[in-house]
C-alpha positions, 0 to 999 in steps of 0.5 A, a space after each residue: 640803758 637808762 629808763 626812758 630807753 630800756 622800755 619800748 614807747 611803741 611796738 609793732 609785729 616786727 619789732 619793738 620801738 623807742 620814741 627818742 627826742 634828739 637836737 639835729 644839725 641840719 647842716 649835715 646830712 640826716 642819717 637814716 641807719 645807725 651803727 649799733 656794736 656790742 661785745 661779739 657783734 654788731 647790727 644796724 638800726 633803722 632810724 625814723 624821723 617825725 615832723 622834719 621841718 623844711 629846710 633850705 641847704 642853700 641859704 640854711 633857712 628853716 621853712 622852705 625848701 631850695 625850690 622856693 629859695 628866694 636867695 637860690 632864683 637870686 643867685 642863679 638869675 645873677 650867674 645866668 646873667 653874668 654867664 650872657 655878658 662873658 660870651 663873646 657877642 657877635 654884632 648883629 649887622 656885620 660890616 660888609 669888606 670890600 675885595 679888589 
């Protein structure tokens, strides 16, 4: 451990605390437990996060989330549209046949 970890920024009842600032991908999913092994045993820890911005995982934007993805409504208003021309259209006044 080197200094900023060996001593805890905050404590609670339970446990003590280390306030950390790390780079995230958000590309990939966030973690929320992390594997911790020593000699002999190993435990997991929980891992908390403060300020995460929103973020879109479909255009990979940071500042809104995939509801209000502008590339998202786009995307699906185009596959909808596409999904309605390649079903088979029936003709709205079917042509009368004549049997003898």
């Amino acid at each position: 451990m080197d200094s900023v970890t060996a001593k805890p920024m905050q404590e609670r009842t339970f446990g003590q605390f280390a306030r950390v600032l790390v780079d995230i991908d958000l590309l990939q999913p966030l973690r929320y437990k992390l594997l911790v092994e020593r000699k002999g045993f190993a435990f997991f820890v929980d891992i908390d996060y403060e300020h995460i911005p929103d973020f879109c995982n479909n255009c990979k934007i940071i500042g809104h989330h995939i509801e209000n993805c502008k590339r998202w409504n786009k995307e699906e208003e185009v596959k909808a549209n596409q999904d309605n021309n390649t079903k088979k259209k029936l003709p709205s006044d079917p042509k009368p046949v004549f049997v003898q």
